[in-house]
C-alpha positions in Angstrom: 2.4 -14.3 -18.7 0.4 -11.5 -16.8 2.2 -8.0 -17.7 2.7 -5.7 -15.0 3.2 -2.2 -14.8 5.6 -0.7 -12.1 5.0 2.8 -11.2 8.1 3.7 -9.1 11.7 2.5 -8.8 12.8 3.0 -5.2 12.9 0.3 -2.6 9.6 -1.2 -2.8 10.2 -0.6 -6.9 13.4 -1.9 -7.3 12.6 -5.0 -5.4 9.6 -6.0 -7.3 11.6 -5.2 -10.4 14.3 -7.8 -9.8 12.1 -10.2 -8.9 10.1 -10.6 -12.0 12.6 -10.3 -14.0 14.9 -12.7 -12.0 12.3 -15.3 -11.1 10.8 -16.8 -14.3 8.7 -19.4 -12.5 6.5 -16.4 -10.8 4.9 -16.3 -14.8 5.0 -12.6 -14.7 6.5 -10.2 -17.4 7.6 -6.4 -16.9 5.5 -4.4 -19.1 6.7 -0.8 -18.2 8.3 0.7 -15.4 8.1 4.5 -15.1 9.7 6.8 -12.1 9.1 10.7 -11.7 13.5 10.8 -12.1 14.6 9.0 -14.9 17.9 9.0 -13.9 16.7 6.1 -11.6 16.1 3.9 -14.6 19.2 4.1 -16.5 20.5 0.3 -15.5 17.6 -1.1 -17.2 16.5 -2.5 -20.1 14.9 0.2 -22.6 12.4 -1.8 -23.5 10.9 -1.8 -19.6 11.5 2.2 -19.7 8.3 4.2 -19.8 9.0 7.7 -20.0 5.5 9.0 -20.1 3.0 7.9 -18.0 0.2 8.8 -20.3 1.4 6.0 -22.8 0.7 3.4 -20.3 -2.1 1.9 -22.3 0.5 1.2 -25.2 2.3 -1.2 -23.1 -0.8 -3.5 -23.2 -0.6 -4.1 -19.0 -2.8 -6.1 -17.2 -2.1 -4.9 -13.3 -0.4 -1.7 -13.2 1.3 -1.1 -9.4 1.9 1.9 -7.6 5.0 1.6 -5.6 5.9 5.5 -5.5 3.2 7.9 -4.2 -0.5 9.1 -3.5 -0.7 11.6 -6.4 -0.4 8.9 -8.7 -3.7 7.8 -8.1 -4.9 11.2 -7.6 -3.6 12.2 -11.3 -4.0 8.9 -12.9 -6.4 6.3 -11.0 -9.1 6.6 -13.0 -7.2 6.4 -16.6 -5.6 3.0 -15.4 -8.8 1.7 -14.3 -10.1 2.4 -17.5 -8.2 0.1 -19.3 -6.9 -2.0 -17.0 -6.9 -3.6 -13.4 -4.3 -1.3 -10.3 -3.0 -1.7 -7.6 -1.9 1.0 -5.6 0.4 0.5 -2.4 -0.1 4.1 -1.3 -4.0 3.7 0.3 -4.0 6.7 1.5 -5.2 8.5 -0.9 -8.2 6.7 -0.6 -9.1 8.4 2.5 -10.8 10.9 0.0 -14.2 9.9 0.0 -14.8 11.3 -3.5 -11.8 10.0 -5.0 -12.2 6.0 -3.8 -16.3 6.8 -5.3 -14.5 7.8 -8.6 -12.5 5.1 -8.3 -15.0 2.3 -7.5 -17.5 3.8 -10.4 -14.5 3.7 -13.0 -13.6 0.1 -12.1 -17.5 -0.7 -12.0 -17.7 0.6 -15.6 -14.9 -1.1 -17.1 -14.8 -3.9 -15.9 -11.5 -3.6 -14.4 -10.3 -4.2 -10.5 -9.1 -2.1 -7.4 -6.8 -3.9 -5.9 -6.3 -3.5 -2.0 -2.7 -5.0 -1.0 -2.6 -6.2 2.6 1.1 -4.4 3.3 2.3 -4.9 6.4 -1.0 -6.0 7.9 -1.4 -9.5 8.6 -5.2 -10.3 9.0 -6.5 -8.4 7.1 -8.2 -10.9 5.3 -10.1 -12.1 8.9 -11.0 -8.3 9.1 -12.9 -8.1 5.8 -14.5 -11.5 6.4 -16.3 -10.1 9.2 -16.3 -6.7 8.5 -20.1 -7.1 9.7 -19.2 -8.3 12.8 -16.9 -5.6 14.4 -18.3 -3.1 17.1 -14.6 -1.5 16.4 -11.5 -1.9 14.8 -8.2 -0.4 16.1 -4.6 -0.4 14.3 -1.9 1.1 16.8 1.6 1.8 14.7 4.8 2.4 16.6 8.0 3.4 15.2 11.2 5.6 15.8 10.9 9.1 14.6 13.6 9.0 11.7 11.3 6.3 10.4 8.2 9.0 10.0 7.8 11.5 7.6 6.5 14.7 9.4 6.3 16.6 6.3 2.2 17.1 6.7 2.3 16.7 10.1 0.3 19.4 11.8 1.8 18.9 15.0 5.5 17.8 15.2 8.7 17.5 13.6 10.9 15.0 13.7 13.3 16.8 16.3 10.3 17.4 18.8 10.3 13.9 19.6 12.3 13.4 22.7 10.5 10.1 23.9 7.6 8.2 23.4 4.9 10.4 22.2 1.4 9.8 20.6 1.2 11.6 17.5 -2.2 10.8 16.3 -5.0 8.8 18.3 -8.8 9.2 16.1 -10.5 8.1 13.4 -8.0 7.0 10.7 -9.2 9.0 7.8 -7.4 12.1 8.9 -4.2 10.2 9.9 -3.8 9.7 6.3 -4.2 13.1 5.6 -1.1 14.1 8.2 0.8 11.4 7.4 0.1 9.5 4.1 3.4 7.9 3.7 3.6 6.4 6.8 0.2 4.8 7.0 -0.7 3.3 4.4 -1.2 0.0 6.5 -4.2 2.2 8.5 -5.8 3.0 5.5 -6.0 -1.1 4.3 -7.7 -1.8 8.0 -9.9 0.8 7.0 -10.6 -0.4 3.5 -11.2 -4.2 4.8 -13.1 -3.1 7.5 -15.4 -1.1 9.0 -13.9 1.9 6.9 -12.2 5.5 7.6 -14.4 7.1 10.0 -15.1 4.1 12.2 -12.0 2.5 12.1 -9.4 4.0 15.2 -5.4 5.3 14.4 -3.0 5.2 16.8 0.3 6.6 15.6 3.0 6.7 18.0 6.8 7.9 17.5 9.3 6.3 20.0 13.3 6.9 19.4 14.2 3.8 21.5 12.5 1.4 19.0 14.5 0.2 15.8 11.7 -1.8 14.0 8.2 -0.9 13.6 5.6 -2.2 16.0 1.7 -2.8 14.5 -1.4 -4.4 16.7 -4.3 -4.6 15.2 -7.5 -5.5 17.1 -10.8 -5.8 16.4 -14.0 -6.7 18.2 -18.0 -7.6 18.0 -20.5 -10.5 17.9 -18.7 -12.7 20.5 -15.3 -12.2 18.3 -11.8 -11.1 19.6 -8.6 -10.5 16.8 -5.6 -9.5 18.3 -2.5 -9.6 16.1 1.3 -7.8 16.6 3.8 -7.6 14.2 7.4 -6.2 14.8 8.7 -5.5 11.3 12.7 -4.1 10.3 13.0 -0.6 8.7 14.2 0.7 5.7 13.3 4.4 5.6 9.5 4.8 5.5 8.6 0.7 5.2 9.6 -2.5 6.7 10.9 -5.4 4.7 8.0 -6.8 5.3 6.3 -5.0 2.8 9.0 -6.1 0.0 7.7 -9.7 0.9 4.3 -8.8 0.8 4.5 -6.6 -2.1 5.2 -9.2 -4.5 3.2 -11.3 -2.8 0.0 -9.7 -3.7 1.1 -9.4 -7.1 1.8 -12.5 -7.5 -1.8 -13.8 -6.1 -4.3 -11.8 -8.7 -2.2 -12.2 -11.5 0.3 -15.3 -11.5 -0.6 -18.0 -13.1 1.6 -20.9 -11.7 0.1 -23.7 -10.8 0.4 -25.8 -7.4 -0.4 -24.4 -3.9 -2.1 -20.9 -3.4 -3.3 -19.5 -0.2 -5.8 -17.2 -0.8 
């Protein structure tokens, strides 16, 4: 069984969590879980309990996943990839050209892989196949303001939005600057694609909408791709990222045999 690291035990976390452990047939096997409060961990086996992320290696992984926050890459991306293959969920911080060159060169070194997670995007696997092709990529996010964290926003707050406003239309490196945990979706487009400077954000905040709302276009070469996606909330992500979460897990490093769309 592949042994996986989980970084993380909110929503996205505690989801990925009970899935291994409840769901023998996905042939995967907790090796650690670790979360900035502890006090989040106390239901769980102590076995699974990591209490310092520096003695990751001990725990023998072979995919540790981010399910928690930028700086964990920032602070740690290049120890895991060291040892082992990651997977981090929050892409923003890859909008930091110097730290996705660290990153690349560590993994390049080792041996070891970078794992980009499609999220919420569906496509995305069209967009890197002809990544080549595109004259330009756009990804246009809509979602209700309670939804968004403005807490790097340079603009707005939550309580400014009154209606339908755009709160970010350019080149999607510097939306993940103003708001990484909303965007992490942008920053895969990106990643697949024609990358951060060429690749167009659109962010828009709308209180009449209850789900989030992603098209994603692209265009060059005689080829048209345009996708939508309506996707439930639960604070910052949509369920569909609990599906496709696991789901990207499960496709580097399960082992089961039968059917795989990859």
């Amino acid at each position: 069984m592949a042994r996986i690291g989980l970084i993380g035990h909110g929503y996205l976390g505690a989801y990925v969590y009970e899935q291994i452990q409840t769901r023998p047939k996905l042939g995967l096997d907790i090796a650690f879980v670790y979360n900035r409060s502890p006090a989040r961990l106390a239901d769980l086996a102590s076995e699974h309990v990591l209490t310092d992320l520096a003695d990751f290696a001990a725990r023998a992984p072979d995919l540790v996943v981010e399910l928690a926050h930028p700086d964990i890459t920032r602070q740690h991306g290049t120890a895991f990839l060291g040892t082992t293959d990651y997977m981090p969920l929050s892409l923003t911080c890859l909008a930091d050209a110097e730290l996705e060159r660290t990153l690349l060169a560590t993994a390049q070194q080792n041996d070891t892989r970078l794992y980009v997670p499609h999220g919420a995007v569906i496509g995305l696997d069209a967009l890197s196949e002809g990544r080549d092709l595109w004259d330009e990529v756009t990804i246009t996010m809509k979602k209700p303001p309670g939804s968004i964290d403005f807490s790097d926003s340079p603009d707005y707050s939550q309580e400014d939005i009154k209606s339908e406003t755009v709160l970010y239309n350019g080149p999607t490196r510097a939306v993940c600057t103003h708001y990484p945990r909303n965007v992490n979706s942008h920053a895969a487009t990106a990643l697949a694609g024609i990358g951060f400077d060429r690749t167009r954000s659109i962010l828009v905040a709308d209180p009449d909408l209850d789900v989030s709302l992603i098209e994603l276009s692209a265009r060059g070469g005689g080829v048209e791709i345009d996708i939508r996606r309506a996707n439930p909330m639960q604070g910052v992500s949509g369920v569909m990222t609990l599906l496709s979460s696991l789901a990207s897990i499960c496709r580097v490093k399960a082992p089961g045999a039968g059917l795989h769309i990859c």
